[in-house]
C-alpha positions as CSV (number, residue, x, y, z in Angstrom):
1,X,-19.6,-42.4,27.5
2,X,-21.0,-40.9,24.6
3,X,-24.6,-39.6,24.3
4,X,-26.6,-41.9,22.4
5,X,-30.3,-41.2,20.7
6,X,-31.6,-44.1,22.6
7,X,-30.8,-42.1,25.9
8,X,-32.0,-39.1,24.5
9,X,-35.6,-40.8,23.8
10,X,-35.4,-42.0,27.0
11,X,-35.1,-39.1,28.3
12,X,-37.8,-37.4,26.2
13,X,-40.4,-40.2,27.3
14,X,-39.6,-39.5,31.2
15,X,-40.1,-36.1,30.7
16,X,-43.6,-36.7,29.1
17,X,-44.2,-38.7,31.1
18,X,-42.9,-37.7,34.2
19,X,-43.2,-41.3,35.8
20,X,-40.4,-44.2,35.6
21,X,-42.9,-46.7,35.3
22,X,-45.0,-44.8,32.8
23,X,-42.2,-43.8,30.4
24,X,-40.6,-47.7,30.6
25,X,-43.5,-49.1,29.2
26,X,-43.6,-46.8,26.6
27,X,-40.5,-47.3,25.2
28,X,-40.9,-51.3,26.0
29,X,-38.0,-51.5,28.5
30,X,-37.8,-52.2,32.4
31,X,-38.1,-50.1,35.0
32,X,-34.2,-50.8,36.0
33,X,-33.4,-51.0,32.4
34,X,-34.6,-47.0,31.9
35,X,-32.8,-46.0,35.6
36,X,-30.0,-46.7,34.5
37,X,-30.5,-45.4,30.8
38,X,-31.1,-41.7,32.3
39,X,-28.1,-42.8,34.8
40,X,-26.1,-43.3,32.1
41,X,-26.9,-40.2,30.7
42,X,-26.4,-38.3,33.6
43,X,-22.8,-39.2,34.2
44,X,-22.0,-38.5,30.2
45,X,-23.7,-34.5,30.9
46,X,-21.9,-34.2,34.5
47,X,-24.7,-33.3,36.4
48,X,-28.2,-34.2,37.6
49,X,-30.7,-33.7,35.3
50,X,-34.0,-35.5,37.5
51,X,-34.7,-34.6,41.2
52,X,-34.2,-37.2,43.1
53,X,-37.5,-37.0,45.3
54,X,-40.4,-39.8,46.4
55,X,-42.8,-37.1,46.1
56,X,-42.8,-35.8,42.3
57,X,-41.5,-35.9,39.2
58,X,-38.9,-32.5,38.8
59,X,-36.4,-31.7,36.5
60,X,-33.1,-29.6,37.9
61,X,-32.4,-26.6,35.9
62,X,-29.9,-28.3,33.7
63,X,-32.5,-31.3,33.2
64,X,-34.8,-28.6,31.3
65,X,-32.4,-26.9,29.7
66,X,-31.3,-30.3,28.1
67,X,-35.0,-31.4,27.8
68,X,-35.1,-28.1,25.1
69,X,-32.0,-29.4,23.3
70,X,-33.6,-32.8,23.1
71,X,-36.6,-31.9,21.5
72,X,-34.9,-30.0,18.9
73,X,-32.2,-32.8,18.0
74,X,-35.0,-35.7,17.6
75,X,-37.1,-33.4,15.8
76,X,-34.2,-32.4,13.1
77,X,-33.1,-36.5,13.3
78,X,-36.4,-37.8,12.6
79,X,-37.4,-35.2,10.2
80,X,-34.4,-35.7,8.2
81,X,-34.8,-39.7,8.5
82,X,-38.4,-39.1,7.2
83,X,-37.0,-37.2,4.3
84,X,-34.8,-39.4,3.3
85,X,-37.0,-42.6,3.5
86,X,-39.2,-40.2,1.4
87,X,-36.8,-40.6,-1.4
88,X,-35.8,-44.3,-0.7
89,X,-36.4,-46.8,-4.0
90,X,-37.3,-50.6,-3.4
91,X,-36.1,-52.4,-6.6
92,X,-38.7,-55.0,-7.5
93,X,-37.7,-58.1,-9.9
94,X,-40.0,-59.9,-12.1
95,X,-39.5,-62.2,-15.1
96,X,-42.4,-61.4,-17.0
97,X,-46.1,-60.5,-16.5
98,X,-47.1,-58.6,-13.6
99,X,-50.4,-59.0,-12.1
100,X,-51.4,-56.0,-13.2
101,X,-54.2,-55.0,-10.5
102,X,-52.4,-56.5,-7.4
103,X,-49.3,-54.5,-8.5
104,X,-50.8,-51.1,-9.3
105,X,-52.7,-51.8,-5.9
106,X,-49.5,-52.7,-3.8
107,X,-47.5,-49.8,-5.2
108,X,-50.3,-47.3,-4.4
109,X,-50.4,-48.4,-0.8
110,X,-47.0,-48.2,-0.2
111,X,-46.1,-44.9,-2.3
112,X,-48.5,-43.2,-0.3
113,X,-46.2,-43.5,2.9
114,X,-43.5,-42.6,1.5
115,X,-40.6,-43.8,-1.3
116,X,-40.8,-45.3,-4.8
117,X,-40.9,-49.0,-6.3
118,X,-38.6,-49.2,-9.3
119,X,-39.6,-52.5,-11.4
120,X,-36.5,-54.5,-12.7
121,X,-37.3,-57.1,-15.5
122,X,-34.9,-59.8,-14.8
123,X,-35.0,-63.9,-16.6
124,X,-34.2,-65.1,-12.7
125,X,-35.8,-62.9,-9.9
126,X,-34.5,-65.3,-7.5
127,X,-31.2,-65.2,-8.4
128,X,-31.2,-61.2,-8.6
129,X,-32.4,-61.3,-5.0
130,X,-29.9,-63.7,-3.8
131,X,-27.3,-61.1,-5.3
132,X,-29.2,-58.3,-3.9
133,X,-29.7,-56.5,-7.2
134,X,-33.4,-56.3,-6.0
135,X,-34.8,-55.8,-2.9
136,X,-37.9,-57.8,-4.0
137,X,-38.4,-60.6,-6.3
138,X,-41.5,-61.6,-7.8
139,X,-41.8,-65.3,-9.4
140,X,-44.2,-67.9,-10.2
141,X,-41.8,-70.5,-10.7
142,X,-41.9,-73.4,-7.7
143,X,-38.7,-73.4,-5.7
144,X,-37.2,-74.5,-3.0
145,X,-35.7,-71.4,-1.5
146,X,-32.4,-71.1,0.8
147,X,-33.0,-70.3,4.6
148,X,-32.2,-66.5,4.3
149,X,-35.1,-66.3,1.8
150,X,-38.9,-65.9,2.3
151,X,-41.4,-66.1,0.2
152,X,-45.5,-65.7,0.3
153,X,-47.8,-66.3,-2.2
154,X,-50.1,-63.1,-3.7
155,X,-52.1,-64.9,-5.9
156,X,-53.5,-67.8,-7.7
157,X,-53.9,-67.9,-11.5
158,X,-55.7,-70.5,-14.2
159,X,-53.3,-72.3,-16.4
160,X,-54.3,-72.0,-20.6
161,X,-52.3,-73.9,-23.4
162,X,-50.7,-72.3,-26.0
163,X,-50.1,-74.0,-29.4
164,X,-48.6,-72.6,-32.9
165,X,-51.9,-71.4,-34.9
166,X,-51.2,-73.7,-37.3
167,X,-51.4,-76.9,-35.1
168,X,-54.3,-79.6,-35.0
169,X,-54.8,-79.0,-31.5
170,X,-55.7,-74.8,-32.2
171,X,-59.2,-76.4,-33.3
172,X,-59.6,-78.8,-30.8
173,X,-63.4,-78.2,-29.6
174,X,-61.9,-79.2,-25.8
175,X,-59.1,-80.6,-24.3
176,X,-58.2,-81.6,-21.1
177,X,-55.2,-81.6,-19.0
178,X,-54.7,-85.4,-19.3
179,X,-54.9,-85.5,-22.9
180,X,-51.7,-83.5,-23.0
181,X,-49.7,-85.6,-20.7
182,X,-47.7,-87.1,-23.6
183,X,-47.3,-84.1,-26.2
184,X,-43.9,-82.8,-26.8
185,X,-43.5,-80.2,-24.2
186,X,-41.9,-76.3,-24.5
187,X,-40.5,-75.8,-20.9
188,X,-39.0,-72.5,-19.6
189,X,-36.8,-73.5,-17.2
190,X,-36.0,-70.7,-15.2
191,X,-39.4,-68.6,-15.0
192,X,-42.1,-71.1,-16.4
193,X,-44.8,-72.6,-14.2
194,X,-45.2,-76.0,-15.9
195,X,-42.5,-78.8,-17.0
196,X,-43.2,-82.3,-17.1
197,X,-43.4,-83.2,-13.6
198,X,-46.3,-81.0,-13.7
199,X,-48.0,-84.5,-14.9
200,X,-48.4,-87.8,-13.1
201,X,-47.0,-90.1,-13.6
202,X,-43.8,-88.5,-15.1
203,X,-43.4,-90.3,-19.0
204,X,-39.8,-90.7,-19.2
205,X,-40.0,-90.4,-23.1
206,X,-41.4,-87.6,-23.3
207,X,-39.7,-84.7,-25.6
208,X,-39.1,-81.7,-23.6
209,X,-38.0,-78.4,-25.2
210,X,-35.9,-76.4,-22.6
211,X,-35.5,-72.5,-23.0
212,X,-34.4,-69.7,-20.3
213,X,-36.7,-67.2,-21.2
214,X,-40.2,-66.2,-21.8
215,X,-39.5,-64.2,-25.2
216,X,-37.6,-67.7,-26.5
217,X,-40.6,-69.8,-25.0
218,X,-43.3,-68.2,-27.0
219,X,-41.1,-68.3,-30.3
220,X,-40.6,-72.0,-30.0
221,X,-44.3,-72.7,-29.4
222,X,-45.2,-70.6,-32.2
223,X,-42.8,-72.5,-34.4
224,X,-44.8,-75.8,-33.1
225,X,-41.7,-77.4,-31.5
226,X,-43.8,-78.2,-28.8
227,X,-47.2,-77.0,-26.8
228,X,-47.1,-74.9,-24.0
229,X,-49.1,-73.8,-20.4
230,X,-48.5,-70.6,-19.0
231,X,-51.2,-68.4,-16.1
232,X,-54.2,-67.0,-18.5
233,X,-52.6,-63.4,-17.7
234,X,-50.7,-64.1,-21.2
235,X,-53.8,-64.4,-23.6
236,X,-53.8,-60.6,-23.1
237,X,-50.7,-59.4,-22.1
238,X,-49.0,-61.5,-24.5
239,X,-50.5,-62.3,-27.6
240,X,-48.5,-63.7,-30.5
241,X,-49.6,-63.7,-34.4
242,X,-48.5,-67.6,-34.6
243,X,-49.7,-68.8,-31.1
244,X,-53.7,-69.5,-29.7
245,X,-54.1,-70.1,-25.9
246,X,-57.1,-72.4,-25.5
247,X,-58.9,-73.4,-22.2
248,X,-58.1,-76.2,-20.2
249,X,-60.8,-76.2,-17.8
250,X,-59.2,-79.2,-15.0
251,X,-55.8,-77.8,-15.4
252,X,-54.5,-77.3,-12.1
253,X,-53.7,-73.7,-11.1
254,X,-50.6,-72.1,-10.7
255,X,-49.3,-69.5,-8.3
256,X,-47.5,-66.2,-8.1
257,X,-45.2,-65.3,-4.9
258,X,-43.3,-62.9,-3.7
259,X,-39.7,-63.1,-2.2
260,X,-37.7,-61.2,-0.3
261,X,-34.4,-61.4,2.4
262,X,-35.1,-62.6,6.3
263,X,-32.1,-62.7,7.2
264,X,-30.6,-60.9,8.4
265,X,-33.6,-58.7,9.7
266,X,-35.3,-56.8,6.3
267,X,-34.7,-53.1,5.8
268,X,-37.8,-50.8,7.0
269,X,-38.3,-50.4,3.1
270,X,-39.0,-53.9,3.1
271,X,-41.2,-54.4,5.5
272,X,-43.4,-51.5,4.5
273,X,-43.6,-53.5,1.7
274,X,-44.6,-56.4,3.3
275,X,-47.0,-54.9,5.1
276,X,-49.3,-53.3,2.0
277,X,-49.4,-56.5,0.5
């Protein structure tokens, strides 16, 4: 049998601790499960390493000289893992407009234990993730997701309505969310949070304007093919010379989440991740 690193922590953890029961709660096994661990080890060295003796905890003159060895190999093997995670990039995927403060945030907390987020602008972060072109995806976009993807939402945002500067409704003193229910609609179909089922009841005659893309969304509002609702984030992140984004105080709120791979089990990149969020 070959030697393993799991029977050379093992090891390591009986020597420190120098007690079977001690050591095998340490490393989250059973009692039997580490005897026969440091068995199995024994029989790949040829020789005894632990005294067998009631009395104390003692090491044969081999077992020391191998605890040495051991300490150096982990040392150099997790030093080396370190360094590499060190360099480690998690690709992140987002459609359009970060959350600027919950990203800068998040990527803070995680760079400071080590590796780098590279952001991806993708029109379907979904999709990249499902192709595994990112290791993250970050949407906004409701969706029923397959069972190998996870998702959890990161925040909440307001809803505002964009309309070409020219149209009637840029001067409207106040509007609300039901007056809109019937106005021809500009609907991003792949990244947009709002499409007609967004009202109820659903009016089957009303004219919705598909696009794919954020950049095409906002040029065919502007052209007044149609109004618009996307997160407030866009009155200043992305302001357009022929498009106003006016208030719509009872429109409901929308959502932003963040996806990533369950199964199988996530890289440890990943769940760093996950775990500054």
């Amino acid at each position: 049998m070959d030697i393993e690193l799991r029977h050379l922590r093992a090891y390591l953890a009986l020597c420190e601790e120098a007690n079977y029961t001690r050591a095998a709660t340490r490393l989250h096994l059973s009692q039997p499960a580490l005897t026969r661990t440091i068995q199995q080890l024994e029989r790949s060295v040829d020789c005894r390493l632990v005294e067998r003796t009631s009395r104390r905890f003692a090491l044969t003159a081999e077992g020391a000289e191998l605890l040495a060895h051991t300490r150096r190999i982990l040392a150099d093997v997790d030093g080396v893992a370190a360094e590499l995670r060190s360099r480690a990039t998690l690709d992140v995927g987002f459609s359009w407009l970060l959350p600027d403060a919950w990203f800068a945030a998040t990527r803070r907390r995680y760079e400071e234990q080590g590796g780098r987020i590279t952001l991806r602008r993708v029109d379907d972060p979904l999709a990249a993730l499902d192709e595994r072109t990112v290791d993250i995806a970050i949407y906004r976009k409701e969706a029923r997701l397959p069972r190998h993807l996870a998702s959890r939402i990161i925040a909440t945002e307001r809803r505002v309505l964009a309309v070409a500067t020219h149209s009637p409704l840029a001067r409207a003193p106040r509007l609300s969310w039901s007056e809109l229910a019937d106005r021809p609609l500009v609907v991003n179909t792949v990244s947009g949070t709002t499409d007609a089922a967004s009202w109820q009841p659903v009016d089957p005659d009303r004219v919705v304007i598909t696009c794919t893309n954020f950049d095409e969304w906002i040029e065919l509002v502007a052209a007044d093919r149609g109004i618009g609702v996307v997160p407030d984030l866009a009155r200043t992140r992305a302001p357009h010379p022929g498009v106003v984004y006016l208030d719509i105080p009872d429109a409901p709120p929308s959502h932003v989440y963040v996806a990533w791979r369950a199964r199988p089990v996530p890289p440890r990149s990943v769940q760093r991740f996950l775990g500054v969020l």
